[in-house]
N, C-alpha and C positions, 0 to 999 in steps of 0.2 A: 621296694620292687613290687610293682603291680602286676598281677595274675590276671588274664582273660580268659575264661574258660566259655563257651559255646553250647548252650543246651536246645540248640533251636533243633540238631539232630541226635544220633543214639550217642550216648557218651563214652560206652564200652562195649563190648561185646555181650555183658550181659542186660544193660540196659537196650530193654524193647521202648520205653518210651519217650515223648518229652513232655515239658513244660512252658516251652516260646519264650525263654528270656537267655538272655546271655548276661554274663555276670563280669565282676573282678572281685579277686582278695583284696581288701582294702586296710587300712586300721580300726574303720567304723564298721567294718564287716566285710559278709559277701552284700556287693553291689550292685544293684541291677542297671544293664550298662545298654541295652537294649532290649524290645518286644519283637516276637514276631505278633505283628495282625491276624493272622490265624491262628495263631496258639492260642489255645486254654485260660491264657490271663489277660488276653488282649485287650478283655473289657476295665481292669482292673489295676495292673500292673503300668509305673511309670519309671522313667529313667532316674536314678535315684534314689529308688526305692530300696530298703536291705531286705533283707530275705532271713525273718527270725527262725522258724522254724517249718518241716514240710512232717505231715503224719504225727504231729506232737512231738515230735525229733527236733532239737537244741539242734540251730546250723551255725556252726563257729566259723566256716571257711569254705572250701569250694569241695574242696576233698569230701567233707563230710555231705554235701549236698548230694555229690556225684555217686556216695555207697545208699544212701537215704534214696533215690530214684534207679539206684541199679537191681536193685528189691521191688520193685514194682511193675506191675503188666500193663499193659493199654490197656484202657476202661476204667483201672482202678481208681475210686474215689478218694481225696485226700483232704487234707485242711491244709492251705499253703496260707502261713502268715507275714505278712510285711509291716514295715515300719516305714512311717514318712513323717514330714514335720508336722503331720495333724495327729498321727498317734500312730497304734496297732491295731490293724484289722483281719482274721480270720478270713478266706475264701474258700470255696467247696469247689473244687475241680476235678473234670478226671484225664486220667495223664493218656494223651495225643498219641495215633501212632509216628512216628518220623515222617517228617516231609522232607523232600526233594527239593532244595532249595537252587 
């Protein structure tokens, strides 16, 4: 069963921010299943792509992404890492206020 979870707005009540991807729970991981072009990863981020870890935080699933960014304010700088089939790469982002899609 695949999970779609939506981060392009606030995820909870206590998350103030995003990250411009929308994801799923997969077997190979959380997946990156869309970009927003505005978002924060717009330049970096492809469909595909897993989602290792955000703030040096292990992201096993969506659950965990969604507590790992509900900790966090707009502005705040982070290291979001991805995996694709050319390897793992680090990016320096800082987390968006919600857009109004």
């Amino acid at each position: 069963m695949l999970l779609t979870t939506s981060l392009l707005l606030t995820l909870t009540a206590a998350t103030s921010g995003q990250i411009g991807l929308e994801i799923a729970d997969e077997p190979s991981g959380v997946v990156v299943t869309a970009v927003d072009p505005g978002g924060p990863t717009a330049a970096f981020a492809n469909v595909g792509d897993v989602v290792v870890s955000v703030d040096r935080i292990p992201v096993a699933n969506a659950e965990v992404l969604q507590a790992v960014l509900g900790r966090l304010e707009v502005g705040d700088a982070v290291i979001l890492v991805l995996e694709n089939a050319r390897g793992r790469l680090g990016h320096r982002i800082a987390i968006a206020a919600p857009r109004v899609l």
